[in-house]
C-alpha positions, -999 to 999 in steps of 0.1 A, spaced: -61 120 -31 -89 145 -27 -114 121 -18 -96 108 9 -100 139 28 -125 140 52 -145 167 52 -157 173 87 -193 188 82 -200 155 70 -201 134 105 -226 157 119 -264 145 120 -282 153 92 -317 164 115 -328 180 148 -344 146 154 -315 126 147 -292 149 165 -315 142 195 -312 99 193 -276 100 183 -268 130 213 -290 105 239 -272 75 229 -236 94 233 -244 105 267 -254 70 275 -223 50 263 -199 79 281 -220 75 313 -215 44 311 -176 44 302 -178 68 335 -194 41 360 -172 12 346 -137 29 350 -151 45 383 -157 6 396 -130 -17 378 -98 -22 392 -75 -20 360 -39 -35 356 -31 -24 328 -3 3 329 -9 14 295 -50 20 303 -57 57 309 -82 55 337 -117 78 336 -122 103 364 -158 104 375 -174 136 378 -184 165 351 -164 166 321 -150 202 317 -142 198 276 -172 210 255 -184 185 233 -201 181 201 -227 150 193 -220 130 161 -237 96 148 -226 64 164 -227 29 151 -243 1 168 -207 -15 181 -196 22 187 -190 35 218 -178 70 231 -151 68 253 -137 95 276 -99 97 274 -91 99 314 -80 131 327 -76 147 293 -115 143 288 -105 137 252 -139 122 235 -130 93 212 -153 73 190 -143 39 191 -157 1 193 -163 -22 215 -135 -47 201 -113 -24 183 -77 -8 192 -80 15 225 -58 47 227 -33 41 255 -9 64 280 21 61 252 -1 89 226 -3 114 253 29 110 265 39 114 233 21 149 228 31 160 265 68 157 256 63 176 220 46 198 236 70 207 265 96 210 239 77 233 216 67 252 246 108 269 248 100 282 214 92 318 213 52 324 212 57 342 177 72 310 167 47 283 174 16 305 166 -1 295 131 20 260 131 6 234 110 4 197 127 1 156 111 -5 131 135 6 101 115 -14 69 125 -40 84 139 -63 59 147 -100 62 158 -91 90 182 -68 114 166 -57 115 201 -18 127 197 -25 152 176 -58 164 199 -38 163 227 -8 183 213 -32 211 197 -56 212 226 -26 217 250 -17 254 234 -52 275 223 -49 295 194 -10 280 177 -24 256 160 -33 268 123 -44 232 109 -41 197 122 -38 170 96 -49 133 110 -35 103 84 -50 70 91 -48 39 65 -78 24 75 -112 36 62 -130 30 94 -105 38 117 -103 70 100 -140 80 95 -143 72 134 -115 99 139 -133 126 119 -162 121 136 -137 124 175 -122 151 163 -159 170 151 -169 155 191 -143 175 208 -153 211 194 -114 217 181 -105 255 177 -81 250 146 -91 238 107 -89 197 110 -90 170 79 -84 135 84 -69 118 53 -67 82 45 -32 76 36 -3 45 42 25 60 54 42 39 29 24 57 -3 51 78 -12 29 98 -39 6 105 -9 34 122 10 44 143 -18 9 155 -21 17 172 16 53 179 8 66 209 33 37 217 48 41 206 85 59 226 113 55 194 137 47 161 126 38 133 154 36 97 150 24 70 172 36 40 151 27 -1 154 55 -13 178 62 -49 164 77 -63 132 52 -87 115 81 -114 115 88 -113 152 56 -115 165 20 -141 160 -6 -115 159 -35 -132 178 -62 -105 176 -90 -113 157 -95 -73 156 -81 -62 123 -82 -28 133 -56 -40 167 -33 -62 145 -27 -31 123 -23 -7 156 6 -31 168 21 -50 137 33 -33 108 19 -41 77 28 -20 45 49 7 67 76 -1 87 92 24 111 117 36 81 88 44 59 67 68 89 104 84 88 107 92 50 68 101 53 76 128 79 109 137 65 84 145 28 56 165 49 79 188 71 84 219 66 124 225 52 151 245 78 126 242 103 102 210 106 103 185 137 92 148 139 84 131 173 80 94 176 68 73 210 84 36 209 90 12 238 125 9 250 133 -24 240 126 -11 203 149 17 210 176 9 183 154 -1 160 134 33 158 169 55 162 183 35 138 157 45 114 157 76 122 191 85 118 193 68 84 164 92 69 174 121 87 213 117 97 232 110 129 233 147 140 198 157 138 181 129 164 176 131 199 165 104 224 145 107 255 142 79 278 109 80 299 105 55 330 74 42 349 85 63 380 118 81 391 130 51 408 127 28 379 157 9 364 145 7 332 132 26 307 93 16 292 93 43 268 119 60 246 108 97 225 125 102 196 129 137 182 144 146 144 145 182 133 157 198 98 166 229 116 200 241 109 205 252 149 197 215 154 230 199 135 249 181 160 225 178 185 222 143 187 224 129 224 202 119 254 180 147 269 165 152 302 142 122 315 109 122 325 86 96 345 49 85 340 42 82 379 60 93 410 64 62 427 58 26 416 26 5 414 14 -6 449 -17 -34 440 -45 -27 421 -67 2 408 -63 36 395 -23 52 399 -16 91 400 3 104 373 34 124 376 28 162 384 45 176 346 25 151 326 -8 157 352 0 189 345 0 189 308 -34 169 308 -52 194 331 -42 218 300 -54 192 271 -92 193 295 -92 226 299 -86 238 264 -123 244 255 -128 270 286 -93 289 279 
C-alpha cells in the first residue's frame, strides 16, 4: 500500500532551470485557458466558466507533460493539471464541497478544527476535496485524495502541490472496491467526500475513446455500493460523515445504496435545482453519518439552486449568491 502514496515533494522540479521552463510553460497554457473561456460561448451547464483577470490563489509551478495543460477552475481559481482529451472537473464537485461545507459550517469551531478529509475519486484535480479544505483555513488536519488510476492520480499530486494547500496532503492510488485498501485507512476520516461515475456499465455504450472519461462516468470495478462500504471502512466511528453528488434521475439508486450500508435512519437527501424556479431537480446530495445524534434523521433537507434564474441563450451564467459565495471563499483561501 505504501507505494501507492504519493509523496508530494516528488512533483516539484528537480532544478532552478527546470523550474524556470516548466513555470513559463504553466503560465502559458493558463493564459491561454484564460483567453479561450474569456471568448467562447459555452453551453454546457456542467462547464465551470474562467473569469478573466488576476488570479487571487497563490500558486506553485510543477512539471507538465506535453498533452498537459493547467486549467483554472472558474471562480474558485482552483489550478488543475489535466489533458487535453481527458475527463474535465465539472460544477457537480464543487457543488458537492459547497453543500459539505455549509453543513459542517453549524458545527462548533472546536469541532471541525484538526478534521481529517478523503475525497474518493479524485480525479486529476483533487477538486472536491480542494474545494472543501480551501473553503475553511486552518480545520483541515490532512486531506487524503484516492484515485484508481495511475495517471489520473499522479496529475492530482502534482494539482494539489500547484495550489500551495495549508494542510498535510497524500494522494493514494486505491479502487474503491479493494476492500484491503480501505482497511488500511480504517477510522481515520471525520468527512469523507465522493464524487462517483454516474452510469452503470450495462445501461450505458461508453463512446469515449478517453480511458480516463469512460472511467469518470461508467463504473468499472466499484459501483455506488462499494464507494459506500469504502466510506463506511475509512470514517471515523460515533462521528464520521459521507457526502455523495449524483444526478437526480440516479436518485434511488445512490439512496438505495446508501441506506443498505449505513441503514434507513442515518441518510439524508438534498435535492439541488438549476434555478429556484426549476421543476426538477439536476442534482441530488446525499449525506450518511455514524453519529448517534444523527439516528433517525433520515428525510429531505433544505434545497438549494445552482443559478438564480434560468438560462437565457448563450455564454457565461451567474451563479447563485450561497454557492458564489462559497467559491469567493475556496479563491480566497491563500490570502486568509
Amino acid at each position: 500500500m505504501q507505494r501507492n502514496v504519493r509523496r508530494l515533494s516528488d512533483f516539484l522540479p528537480s532544478s532552478p532551470r527546470r523550474l524556470a521552463r516548466f513555470a513559463d510553460a504553466a503560465v502559458r497554457h493558463a493564459m491561454r485557458g484564460i483567453a479561450r473561456a474569456a471568448l467562447a460561448r459555452s453551453t454546457d451547464a456542467c462547464a465551470l466558466s474562467i473569469p478573466p483577470g488576476r488570479r487571487s490563489r497563490p500558486t506553485r509551478f510543477v512539471e507538465l507533460a506535453d498533452d498537459e495543460r493547467v486549467n483554472v477552475l472558474g471562480p474558485s481559481e482552483l489550478v488543475a493539471i489535466q489533458t487535453t482529451d481527458g475527463y474535465r472537473t465539472g460544477v457537480d464537485a464543487f457543488a458537492l464541497a459547497w453543500r459539505a461545507r455549509a453543513r459542517r459550517d453549524r458545527l462548533s469551531r472546536s469541532s471541525r478544527v484538526g478534521e481529517s478529509v478523503a475525497d474518493l475519486g479524485a480525479g486529476s484535480s483533487g477538486a472536491v476535496g480542494l474545494a472543501y479544505c480551501s473553503a475553511s483555513p486552518g480545520t483541515t488536519r490532512e486531506c487524503v485524495f484516492f484515485e484508481k488510476q495511475k495517471a489520473s492520480a499522479d496529475r492530482c499530486a502534482r494539482s494539489v502541490v500547484a495550489n500551495c494547500v495549508d494542510f498535510d496532503a497524500r494522494v493514494v492510488e486505491a479502487d474503491c472496491g479493494d476492500s484491503d485498501a480501505a482497511r488500511t485507512w480504517r477510522g481515520r476520516f471525520d468527512v469523507v467526500l465522493a464524487n462517483p461515475p454516474f452510469f452503470e456499465r450495462s445501461r450505458g455504450t461508453p463512446t469515449s475513446k478517453s480511458e480516463e472519461k469512460m472511467l469518470g462516468r461508467f463504473e468499472s470495478t466499484a459501483t455506488i455500493e462499494d464507494f459506500c462500504i469504502f466510506a463506511r471502512e475509512i470514517m471515523k466511528p460515533g462521528v464520521g460523515e459521507f457526502f455523495v453528488v449524483f444526478p437526480a434521475h440516479g436518485r434511488s439508486r445512490v439512496v438505495r445504496a446508501m441506506r443498505r450500508v449505513f441503514g434507513d435512519g442515518a441518510v439524508t437527501v438534498t435535492e439541488c435545482f438549476d434555478n429556484p424556479n426549476a421543476n426538477e431537480a439536476n442534482l441530488v446530495f446525499v449525506r450518511a453519518s455514524l453519529s448517534d445524534d444523527d439516528v433517525g434523521s433520515d428525510a429531505e433537507e433544505e434545497t438549494c439552486a445552482l443559478h438564480p434564474k434560468p438560462r437565457e441563450g448563450g455564454g457565461q451564467r451567474a451563479y447563485a449568491e450561497p454557492f458564489s459565495r462559497f467559491l469567493r471563499r475556496v479563491a480566497s483561501a491563500g490570502e486568509e
